[in-house]
C-alpha positions in Angstrom: 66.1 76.8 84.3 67.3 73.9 85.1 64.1 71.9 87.1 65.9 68.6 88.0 68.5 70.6 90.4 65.3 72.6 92.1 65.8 75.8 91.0 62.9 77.7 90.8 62.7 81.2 89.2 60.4 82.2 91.5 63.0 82.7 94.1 65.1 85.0 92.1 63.4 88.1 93.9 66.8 90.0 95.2 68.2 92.4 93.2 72.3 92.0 93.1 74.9 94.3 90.8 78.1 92.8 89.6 81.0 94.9 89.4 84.1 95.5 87.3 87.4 95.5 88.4 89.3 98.7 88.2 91.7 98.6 85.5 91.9 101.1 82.4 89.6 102.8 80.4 88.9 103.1 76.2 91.7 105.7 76.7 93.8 103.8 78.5 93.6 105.8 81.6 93.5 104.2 85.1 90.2 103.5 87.1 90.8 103.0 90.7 86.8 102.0 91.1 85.0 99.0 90.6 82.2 99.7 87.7 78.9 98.8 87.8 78.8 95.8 85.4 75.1 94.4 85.3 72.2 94.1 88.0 70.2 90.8 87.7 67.5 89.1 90.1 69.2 86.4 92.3 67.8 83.8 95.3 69.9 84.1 98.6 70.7 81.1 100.6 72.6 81.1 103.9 73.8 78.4 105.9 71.6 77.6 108.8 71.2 75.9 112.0 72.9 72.4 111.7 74.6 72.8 108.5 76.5 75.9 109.9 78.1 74.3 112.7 79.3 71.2 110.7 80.8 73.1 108.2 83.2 75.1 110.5 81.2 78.4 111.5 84.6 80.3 111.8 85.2 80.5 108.1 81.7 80.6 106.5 80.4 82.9 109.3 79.8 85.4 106.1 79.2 83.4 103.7 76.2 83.5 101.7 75.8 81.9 98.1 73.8 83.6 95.2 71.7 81.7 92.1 71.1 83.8 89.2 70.0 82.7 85.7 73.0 81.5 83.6 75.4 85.1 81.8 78.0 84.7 80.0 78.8 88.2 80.5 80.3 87.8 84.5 83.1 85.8 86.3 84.9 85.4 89.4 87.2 88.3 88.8 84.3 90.6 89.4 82.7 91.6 93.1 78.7 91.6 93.4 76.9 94.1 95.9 73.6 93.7 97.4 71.9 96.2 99.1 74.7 98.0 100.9 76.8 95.4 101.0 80.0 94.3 98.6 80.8 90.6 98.8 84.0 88.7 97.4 83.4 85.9 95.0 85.0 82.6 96.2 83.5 80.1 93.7 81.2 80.1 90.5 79.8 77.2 89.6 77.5 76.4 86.1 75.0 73.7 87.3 75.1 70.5 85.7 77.7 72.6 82.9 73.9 73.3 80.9 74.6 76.7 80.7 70.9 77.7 82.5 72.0 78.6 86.4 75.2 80.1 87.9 75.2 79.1 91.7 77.9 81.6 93.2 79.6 81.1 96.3 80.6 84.5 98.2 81.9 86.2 101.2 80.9 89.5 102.3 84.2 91.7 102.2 85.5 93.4 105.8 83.8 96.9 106.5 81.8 96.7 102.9 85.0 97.9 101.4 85.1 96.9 97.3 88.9 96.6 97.3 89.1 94.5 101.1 90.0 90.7 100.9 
């Protein structure tokens, strides 16, 4: 973990599933569905109070941004669901580039739908 930027492990008490993008499978058939690609523990942080309303509510009214512990294995192409929720991700970033904490920016997709936005 990376301690200078404040993240704390302790936090990471949400479970959160990335998903794969349809595309083919071994056989080369189609797969219309997004695929269950890993489920990790993640901290969830929302804008509140002042912060919201500077940083014009209209657009990041469904935003929410997800920390995890740093994978190789996932990227912005994929979609992550929490609870009964899908959500879009919009940025990934790799804190301070050491390769120990993904902070992902993402918005939660219209009617939960995997394939929406």
């Amino acid at each position: 973990m990376n301690y200078r930027s404040n993240n704390n492990t302790g936090e990471l008490k949400h479970r959160i599933t990335f998903l794969n993008p349809p595309g083919k499978d071994k056989d080369g058939f189609p797969i219309i569905d997004w695929i269950d690609h890993v489920t990790v523990w993640a901290a969830i942080k929302t804008l509140k109070g002042r912060a919201f309303y500077e940083a014009a509510a209209d657009q990041l009214q469904d935003m929410k941004t997800f920390g995890i512990r740093y994978r190789k294995d996932v990227d912005d192409s994929m979609r992550i669901r929490h609870k009964d929720k899908i959500y879009k991700i919009i940025s990934m970033n790799n804190d301070d580039e050491n390769n120990q904490w993904w902070t992902i920016h993402v918005r939660e997709t219209k009617d939960g739908a995997v394939d929406g936005l």
